[in-house]
C-alpha positions as a printed Julia matrix, in Angstrom:
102×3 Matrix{Float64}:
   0.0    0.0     0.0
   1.25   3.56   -0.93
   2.16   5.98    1.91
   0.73   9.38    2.3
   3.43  11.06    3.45
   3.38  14.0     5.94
   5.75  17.39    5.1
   7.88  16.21    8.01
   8.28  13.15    7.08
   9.13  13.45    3.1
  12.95  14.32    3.24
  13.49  10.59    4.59
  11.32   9.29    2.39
  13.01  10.85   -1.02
  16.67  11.24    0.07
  17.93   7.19   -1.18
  16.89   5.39   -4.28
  14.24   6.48   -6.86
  11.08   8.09   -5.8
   7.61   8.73   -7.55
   5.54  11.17   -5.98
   1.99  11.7    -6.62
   0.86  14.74   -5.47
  -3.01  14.61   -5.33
  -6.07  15.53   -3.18
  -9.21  13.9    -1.71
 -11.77  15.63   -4.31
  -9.46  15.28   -7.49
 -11.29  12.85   -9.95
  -8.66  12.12  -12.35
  -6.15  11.47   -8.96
  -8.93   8.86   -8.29
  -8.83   7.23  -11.43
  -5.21   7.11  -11.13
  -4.7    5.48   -7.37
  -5.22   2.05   -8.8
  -2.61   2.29  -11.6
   0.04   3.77   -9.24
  -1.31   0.68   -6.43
  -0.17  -2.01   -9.76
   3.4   -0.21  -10.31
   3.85   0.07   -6.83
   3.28  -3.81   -6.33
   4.66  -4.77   -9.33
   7.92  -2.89   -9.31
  10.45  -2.75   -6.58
  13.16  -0.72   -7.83
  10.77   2.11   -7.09
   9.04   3.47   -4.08
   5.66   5.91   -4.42
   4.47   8.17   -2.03
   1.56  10.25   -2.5
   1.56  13.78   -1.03
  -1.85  15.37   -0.29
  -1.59  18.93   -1.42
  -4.73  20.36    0.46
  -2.16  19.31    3.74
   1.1   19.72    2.1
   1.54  23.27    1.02
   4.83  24.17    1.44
   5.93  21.04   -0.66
   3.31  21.67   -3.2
   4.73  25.32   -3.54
   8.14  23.89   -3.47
   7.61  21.78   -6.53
   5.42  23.93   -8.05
   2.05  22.1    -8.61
   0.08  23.93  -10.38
  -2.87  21.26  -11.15
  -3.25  17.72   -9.97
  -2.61  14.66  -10.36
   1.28  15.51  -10.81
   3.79  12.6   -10.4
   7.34  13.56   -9.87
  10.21  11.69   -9.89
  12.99  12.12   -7.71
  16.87  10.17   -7.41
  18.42  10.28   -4.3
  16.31  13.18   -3.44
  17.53  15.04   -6.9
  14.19  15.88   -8.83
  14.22  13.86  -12.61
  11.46  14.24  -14.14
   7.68  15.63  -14.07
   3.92  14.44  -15.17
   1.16  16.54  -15.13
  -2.64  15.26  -15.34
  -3.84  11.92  -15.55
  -1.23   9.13  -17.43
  -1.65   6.15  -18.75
   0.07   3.08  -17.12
   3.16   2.51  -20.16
   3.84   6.67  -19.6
   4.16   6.24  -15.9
   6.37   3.04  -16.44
   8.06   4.34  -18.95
   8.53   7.53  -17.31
  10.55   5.16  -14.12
  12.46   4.07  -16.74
  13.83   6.52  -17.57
  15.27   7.25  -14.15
  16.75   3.58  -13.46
């Protein structure tokens, strides 16, 4: 199951290995629809850990990264930021997206 991860606790949770992290909130539909895809890659692939980040309670990290609509996944290395999604993907963009950052 996917953590939602608290401001204080997301510098331990990016700093080692690589990091998708959805950035979402409770009354976004297309974060919804994307939960379940996000649940599969998360299950099915271990070389990457997701966190999801609820921007309603997170706004300093929202701010920080810059979200300026939801669902956005971003991917971080070793806490170093990669790469960026915005709006609802597809499961082959997300993977392919992780791929990118092995």
């Amino acid at each position: 199951k996917m953590k939602v991860i608290k401001e204080s606790e997301f510098i331990n949770e990016i700093n080692e290995g690589l990091v998708l992290v959805d950035f979402y909130a409770e009354w976004c539909r297309p974060c919804k629809m994307l939960s379940p895809i996000l649940e599969q890659i998360n299950e099915e692939d271990e070389n990457v850990k997701i966190i999801k980040v609820n921007i309603d309670d997170s706004r300093f990290l929202a701010n920080y990264y810059q979200i300026q609509s939801i669902p956005t996944l971003i991917l971080l290395k070793n806490g170093q930021f990669l790469h960026r999604i915005t709006g609802f993907s597809p499961k082959k963009t997300i993977q392919d997206l992780i791929e990118k950052g092995k």
